[in-house]
C-alpha positions in Angstrom: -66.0 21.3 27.6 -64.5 24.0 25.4 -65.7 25.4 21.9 -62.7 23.3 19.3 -60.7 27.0 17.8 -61.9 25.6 14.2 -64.8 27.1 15.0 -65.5 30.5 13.6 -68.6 31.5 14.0 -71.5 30.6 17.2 -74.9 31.6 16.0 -77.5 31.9 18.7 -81.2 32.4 18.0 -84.1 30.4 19.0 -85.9 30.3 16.0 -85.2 26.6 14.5 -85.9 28.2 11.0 -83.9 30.9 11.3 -81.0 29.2 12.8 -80.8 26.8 10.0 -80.9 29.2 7.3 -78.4 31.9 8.8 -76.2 28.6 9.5 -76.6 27.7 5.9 -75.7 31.2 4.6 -72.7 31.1 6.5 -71.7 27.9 5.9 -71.9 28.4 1.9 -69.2 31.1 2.4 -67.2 28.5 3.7 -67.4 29.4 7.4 -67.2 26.8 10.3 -70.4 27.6 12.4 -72.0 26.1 15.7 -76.0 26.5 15.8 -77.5 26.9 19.0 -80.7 27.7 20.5 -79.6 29.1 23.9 -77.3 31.4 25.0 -77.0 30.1 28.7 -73.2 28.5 29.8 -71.6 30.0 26.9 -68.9 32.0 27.9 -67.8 28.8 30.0 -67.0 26.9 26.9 -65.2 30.0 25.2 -61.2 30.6 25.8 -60.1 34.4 26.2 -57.9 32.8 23.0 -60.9 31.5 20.7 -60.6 32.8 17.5 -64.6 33.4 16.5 -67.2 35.2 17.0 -70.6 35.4 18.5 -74.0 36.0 16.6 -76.5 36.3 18.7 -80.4 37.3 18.6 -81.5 39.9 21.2 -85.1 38.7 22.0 -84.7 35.1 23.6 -86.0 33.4 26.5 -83.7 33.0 29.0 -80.6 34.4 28.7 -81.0 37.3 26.2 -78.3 38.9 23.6 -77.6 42.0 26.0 -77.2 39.7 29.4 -74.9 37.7 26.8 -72.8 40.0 25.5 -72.7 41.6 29.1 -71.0 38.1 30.5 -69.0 37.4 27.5 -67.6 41.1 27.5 -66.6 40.6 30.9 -64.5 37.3 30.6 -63.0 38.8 27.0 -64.0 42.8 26.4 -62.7 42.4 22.9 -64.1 39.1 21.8 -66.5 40.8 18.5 -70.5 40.1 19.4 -72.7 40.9 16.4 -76.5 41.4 17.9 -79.8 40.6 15.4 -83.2 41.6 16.4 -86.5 41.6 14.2 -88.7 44.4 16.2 -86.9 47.4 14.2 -86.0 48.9 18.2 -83.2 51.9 17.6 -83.3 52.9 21.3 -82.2 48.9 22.1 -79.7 49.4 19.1 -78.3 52.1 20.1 -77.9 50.4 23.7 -76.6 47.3 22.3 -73.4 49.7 20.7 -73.0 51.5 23.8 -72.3 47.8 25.3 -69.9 47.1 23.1 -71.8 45.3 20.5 -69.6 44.8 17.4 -72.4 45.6 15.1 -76.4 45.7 14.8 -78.2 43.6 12.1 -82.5 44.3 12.0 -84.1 41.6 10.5 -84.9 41.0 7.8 -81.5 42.1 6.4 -79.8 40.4 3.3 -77.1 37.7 3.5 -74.5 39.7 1.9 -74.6 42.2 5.0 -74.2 39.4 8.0 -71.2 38.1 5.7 -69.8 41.3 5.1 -70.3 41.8 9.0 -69.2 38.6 10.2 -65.6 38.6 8.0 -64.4 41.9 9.0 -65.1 40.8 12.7 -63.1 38.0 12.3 -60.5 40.1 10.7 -60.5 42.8 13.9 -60.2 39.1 15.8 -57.3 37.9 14.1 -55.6 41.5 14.7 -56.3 41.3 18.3 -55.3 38.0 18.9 -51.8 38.8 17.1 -50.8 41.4 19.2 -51.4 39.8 22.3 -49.5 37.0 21.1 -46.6 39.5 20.4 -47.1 41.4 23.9 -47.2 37.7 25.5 -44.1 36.7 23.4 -42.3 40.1 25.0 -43.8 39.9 28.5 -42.1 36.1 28.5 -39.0 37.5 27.1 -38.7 39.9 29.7 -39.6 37.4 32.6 -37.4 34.9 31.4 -34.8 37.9 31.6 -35.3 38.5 34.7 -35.8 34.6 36.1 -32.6 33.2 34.1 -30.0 36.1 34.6 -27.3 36.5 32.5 -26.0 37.2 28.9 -23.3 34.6 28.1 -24.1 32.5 25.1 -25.0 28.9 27.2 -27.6 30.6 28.9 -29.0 32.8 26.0 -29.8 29.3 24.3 -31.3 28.1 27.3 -34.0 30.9 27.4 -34.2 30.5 23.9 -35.1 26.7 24.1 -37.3 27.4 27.0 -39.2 29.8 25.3 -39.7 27.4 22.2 -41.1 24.4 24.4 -43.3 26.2 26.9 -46.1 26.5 24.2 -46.0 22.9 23.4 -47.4 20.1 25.3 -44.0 18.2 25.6 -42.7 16.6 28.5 -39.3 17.8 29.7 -36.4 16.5 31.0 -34.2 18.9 32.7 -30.5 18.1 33.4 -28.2 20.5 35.6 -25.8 19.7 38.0 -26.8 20.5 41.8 -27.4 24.3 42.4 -27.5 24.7 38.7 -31.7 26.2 39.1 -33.5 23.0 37.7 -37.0 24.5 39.6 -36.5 27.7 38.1 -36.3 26.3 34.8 -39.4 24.3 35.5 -41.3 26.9 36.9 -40.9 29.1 33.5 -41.9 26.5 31.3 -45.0 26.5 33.5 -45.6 30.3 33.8 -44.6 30.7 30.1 -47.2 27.8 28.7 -50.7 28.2 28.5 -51.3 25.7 31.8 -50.1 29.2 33.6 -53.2 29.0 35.4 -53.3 25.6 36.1 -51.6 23.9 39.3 -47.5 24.1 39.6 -46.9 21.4 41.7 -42.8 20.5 42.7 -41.8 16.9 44.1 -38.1 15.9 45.2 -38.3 11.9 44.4 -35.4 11.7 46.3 -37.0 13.3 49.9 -39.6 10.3 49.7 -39.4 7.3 51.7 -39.9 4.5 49.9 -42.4 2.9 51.8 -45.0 6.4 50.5 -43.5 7.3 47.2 -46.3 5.7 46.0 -49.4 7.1 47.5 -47.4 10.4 47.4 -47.8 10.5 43.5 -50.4 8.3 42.5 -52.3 8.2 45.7 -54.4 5.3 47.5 -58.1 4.6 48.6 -59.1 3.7 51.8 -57.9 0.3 52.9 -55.2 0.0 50.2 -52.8 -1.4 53.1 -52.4 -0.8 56.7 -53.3 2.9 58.0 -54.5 4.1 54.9 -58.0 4.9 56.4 -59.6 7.5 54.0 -58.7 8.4 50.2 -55.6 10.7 49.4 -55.1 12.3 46.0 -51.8 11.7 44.5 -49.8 14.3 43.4 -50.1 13.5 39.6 -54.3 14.1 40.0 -53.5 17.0 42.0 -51.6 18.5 39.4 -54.7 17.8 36.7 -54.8 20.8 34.3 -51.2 22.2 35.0 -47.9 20.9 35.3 -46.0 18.4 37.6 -42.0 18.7 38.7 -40.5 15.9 39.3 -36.9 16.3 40.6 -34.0 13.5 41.6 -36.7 11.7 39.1 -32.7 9.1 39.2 -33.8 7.9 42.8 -36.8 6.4 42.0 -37.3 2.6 42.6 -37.5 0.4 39.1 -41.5 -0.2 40.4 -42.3 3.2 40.4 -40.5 3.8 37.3 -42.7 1.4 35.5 -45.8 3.4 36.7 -44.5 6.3 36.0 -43.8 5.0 31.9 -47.2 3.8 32.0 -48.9 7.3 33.3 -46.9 9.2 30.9 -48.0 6.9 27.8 -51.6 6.5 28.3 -52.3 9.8 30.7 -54.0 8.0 33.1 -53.7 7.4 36.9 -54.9 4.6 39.4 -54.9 5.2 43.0 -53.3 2.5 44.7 -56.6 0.0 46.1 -58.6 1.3 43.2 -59.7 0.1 40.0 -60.6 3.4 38.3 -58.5 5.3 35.9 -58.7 8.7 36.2 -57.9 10.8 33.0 -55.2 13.3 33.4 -54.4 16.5 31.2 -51.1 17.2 32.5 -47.2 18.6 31.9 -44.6 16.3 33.3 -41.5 18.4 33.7 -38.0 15.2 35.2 -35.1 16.5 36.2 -31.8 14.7 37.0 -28.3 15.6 37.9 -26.9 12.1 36.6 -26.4 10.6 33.3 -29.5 8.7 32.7 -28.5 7.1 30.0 -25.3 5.7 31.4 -27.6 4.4 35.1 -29.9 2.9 32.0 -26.6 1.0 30.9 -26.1 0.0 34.6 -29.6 -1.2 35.1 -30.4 1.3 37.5 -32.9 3.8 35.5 -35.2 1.6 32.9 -34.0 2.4 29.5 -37.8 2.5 27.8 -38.8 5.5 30.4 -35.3 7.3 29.9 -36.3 7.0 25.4 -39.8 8.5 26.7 -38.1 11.0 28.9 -35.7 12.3 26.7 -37.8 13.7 23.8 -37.2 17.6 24.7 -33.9 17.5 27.1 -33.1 20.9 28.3 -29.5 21.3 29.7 -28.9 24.1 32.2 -25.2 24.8 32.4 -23.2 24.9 35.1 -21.8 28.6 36.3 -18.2 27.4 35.5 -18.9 27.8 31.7 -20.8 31.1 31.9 -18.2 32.6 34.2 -19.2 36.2 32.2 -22.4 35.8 34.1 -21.2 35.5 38.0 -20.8 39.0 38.2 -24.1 40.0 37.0 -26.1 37.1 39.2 -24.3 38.2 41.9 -25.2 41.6 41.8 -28.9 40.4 41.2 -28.7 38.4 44.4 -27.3 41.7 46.5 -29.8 43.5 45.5 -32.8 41.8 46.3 -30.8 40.6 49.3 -30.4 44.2 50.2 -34.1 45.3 49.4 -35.6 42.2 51.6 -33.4 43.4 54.6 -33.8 47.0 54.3 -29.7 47.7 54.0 -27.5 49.4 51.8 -25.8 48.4 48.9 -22.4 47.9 48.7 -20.0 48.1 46.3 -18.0 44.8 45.4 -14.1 46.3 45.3 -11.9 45.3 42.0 -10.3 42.6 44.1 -13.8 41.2 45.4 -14.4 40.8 41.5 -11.6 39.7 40.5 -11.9 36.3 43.3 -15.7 35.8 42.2 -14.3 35.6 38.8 -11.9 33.4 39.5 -14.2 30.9 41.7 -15.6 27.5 40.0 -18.3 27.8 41.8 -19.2 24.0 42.4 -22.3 24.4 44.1 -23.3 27.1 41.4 -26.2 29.1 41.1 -27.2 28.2 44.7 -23.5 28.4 46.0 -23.4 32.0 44.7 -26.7 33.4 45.7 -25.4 32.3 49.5 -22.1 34.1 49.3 -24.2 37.1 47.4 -26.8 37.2 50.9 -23.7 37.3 53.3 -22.3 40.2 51.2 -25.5 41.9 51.7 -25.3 41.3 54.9 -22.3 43.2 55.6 -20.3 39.8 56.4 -16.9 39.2 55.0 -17.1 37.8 51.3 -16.3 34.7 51.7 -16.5 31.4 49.7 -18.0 28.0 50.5 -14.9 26.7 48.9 -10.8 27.8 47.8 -11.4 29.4 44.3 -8.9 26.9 42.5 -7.8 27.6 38.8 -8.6 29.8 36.0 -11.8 31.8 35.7 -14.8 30.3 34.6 -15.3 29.1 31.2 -11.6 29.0 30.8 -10.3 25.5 30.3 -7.6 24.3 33.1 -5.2 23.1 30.3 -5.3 26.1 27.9 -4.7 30.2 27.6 -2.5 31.8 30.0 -2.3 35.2 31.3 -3.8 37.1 28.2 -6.2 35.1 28.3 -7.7 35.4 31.6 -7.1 38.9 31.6 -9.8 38.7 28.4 -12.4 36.7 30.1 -12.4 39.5 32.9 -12.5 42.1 30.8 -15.7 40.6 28.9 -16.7 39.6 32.4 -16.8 43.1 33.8 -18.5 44.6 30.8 -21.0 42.3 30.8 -21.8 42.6 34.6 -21.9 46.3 34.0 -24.3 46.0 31.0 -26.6 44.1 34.0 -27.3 47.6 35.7 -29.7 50.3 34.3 -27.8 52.7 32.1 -29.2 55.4 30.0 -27.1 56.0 27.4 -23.6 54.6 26.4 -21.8 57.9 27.8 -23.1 56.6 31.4 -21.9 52.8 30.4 -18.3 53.9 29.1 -18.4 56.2 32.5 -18.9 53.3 34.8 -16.1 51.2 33.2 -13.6 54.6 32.7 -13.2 54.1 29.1 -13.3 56.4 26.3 -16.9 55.7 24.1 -15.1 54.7 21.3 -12.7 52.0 23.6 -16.6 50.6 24.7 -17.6 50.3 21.4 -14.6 48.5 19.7 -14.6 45.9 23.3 -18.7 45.1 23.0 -17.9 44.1 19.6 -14.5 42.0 20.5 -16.7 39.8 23.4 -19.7 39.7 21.2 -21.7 41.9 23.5 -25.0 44.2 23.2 -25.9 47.5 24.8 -29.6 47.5 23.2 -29.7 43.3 24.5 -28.9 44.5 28.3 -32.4 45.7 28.0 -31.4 49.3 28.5 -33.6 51.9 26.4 -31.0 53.8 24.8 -28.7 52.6 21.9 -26.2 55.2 22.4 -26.3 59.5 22.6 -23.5 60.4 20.1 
């Protein structure tokens, strides 16, 4: 059980009388307070996020202020702990600062001093909590940078949306073609949320016989049919507290499908033989590679769990309409290729480009990290399949030679803006234009040297 975050204040102090009259005092000021007469089991109740803070006596049996602000201290160093004592002891006062006590009341001491005390502590709370909410906010900026590579405009919406929904408590429903990275889009909603240390467990629907889909996510006691000889948690329980992938969620039989509606409305799970309902706090994150909604039509996905489903739909693109990106993912791929094996990295040659470019990459994101491994490899660069058509992102029936030459031109840029460059000098360098030929074609394709992540605007 967790302290609710409408709590502002926890007063400790064993004293019944005193209790109730500090708890008075601050509640007149319009403060939200918990009394309590012990400090032991605290810090278990308290999130590193709770926005309070802790007034505590010193002199108490049991646990005492300095053991408590000791433990709480070390789960949160910067959670503020205001310490009260009645014996007038300066030496323990000045012990209780060098501990990191917020500040030192002696009783008696007027009402107007624990207020003053208390609100700027809650201020210097409020502060800290902001910024790391804004280093959290750039830390998940940055990781979803580096998970979700790339800087065409599909996929900067997609790390947008992901980053608005991995705070919430939504469900998902992920749609992507095969290849497309539907696990990689699950696993940062999980990292990104605050279930980050909580369970991640991932589950093809589609790998599972039929005859133990069941017992595979909702488990079975013993006896619940023939072989089942001792208890087996599901993987919904076993995902309690964090979040649960469920991919190919299309292949699963209608049965299922009606346990699974049920589990998602009412958060609870039976094991199959049992009668007890076990409450679950838990993230579903579906994904699919067909059009629910059309197999609804056809009767083969049930249309109530695809209307549950579908609240927060998150649609990963396929490579062939971020062609701008190919370039830089496989470059990504090469390199950590590279690194794992301990070789050198080679250059890709204009023409080597210029076929990645042109590729539709039907097996995408997967298709393209295998061709990127061979490369590192030293193998010949070859495709898993004839690169037919235009470039990606440019439609089959429209544009002709100009415009393929601009998608490579913003294609090249863009992969270039993928690699560490200090300054625009070293940028325009690495493509062999002038400075002010970069400048003038970044703002043609819609493109940003500070966005790449590199430090330097520019050194003119």
């Amino acid at each position: 059980m967790s302290i609710d975050n409408q709590i502002q204040v926890v007063l400790i102090d064993d004293d019944p009388h005193l209790r109730q009259a500090l708890c008075q005092t601050l509640d007149l000021a319009g403060l939200k307070v918990l009394p309590l007469g012990e400090a032991t089991g605290l810090t278990a109740q308290l999130s590193r996020d709770w926005p309070g803070v802790v007034v505590s006596d010193i002199r108490m049996p049991g646990m005492d202020g300095l053991e408590l602000l000791a433990e709480l201290h070390g789960q949160d160093p910067e959670l503020p702990v205001l310490l009260i004592t009645g014996h007038g002891d300066v030496p323990l006062a000045v012990q209780a600062m060098r501990a990191g006590a917020y500040d030192f009341l002696e009783k008696p001491f007027a009402s107007d001093a624990l207020l003053d005390s208390v609100r700027r502590a809650l201020a210097l709370r409020r502060l800290v909590l902001d910024n790391r909410s804004l280093r959290l906010a750039l830390s998940d900026r940055q990781q979803l940078s580096t998970r979700l590579v790339g800087q065409s405009a599909p996929m900067l919406r997609l790390r947008e949306q992901i980053g608005a929904l991995a705070a919430t408590r939504a469900d998902v429903l992920i749609l992507g073609e095969t290849g497309a990275g539907k696990e990689v889009v699950a696993r940062a909603l999980h990292d990104l949320s605050n279930r980050r240390t909580g369970p991640f467990v991932a589950i093809n629907a589609g790998a599972l016989a039929e005859s133990v889909v069941e017992s595979e996510l909702f488990g079975h006691e013993p006896g619940a049919f023939t072989g089942a000889q001792k208890r087996r948690i599901g993987k919904f329980e076993f995902a309690n507290g964090g979040t649960l992938f469920l991919d190919e969620i299309e292949s699963m039989s209608l049965d299922v499908q009606v346990k699974l509606l049920r589990l998602l409305q009412e958060r609870v799970v039976e094991r199959l033989g049992g009668n007890q309902q076990i409450p679950l706090d838990i993230r579903i994150i579906a994904a699919t590679k067909e059009d629910l909604r059309q197999s609804a039509d056809q009767g083969r996905f049930r249309a109530d769990l695809y209307y549950r489903l579908n609240v927060a739909p998150l649609r990963i693109p396929p490579l062939r309409e971020r062609g701008e990106d190919a370039l830089m993912l496989f470059q990504h791929f090469a390199d950590e290729a590279s690194s794992r094996h301990g070789l050198p990295l080679h250059e890709l040659q204009p023409g080597q480009r210029a076929m990645l470019l042109r590729h539709n990459w039907p097996g995408n994101v997967r298709e393209l990290q295998n061709v990127a491994e061979r490369f590192a490899l030293g193998l010949e660069l070859a495709l898993d399949s004839a690169p037919d058509g235009p470039a990606p992102g440019v439609p089959m029936s429209t544009g002709g030679l100009s415009e393929q030459v601009e998608h490579f031109e913003k294609a090249l840029i863009a992969a270039e803006l993928g690699r560490p460059h200090s300054s625009m000098r070293s940028l325009a360098e690495a493509l062999g234009v002038p400075r002010k030929t970069l400048h003038d074609k970044l703002r043609k394709h819609g493109l940003n040297f500070a966005d790449s992540g590199n430090q330097h605007a520019d050194d003119e």
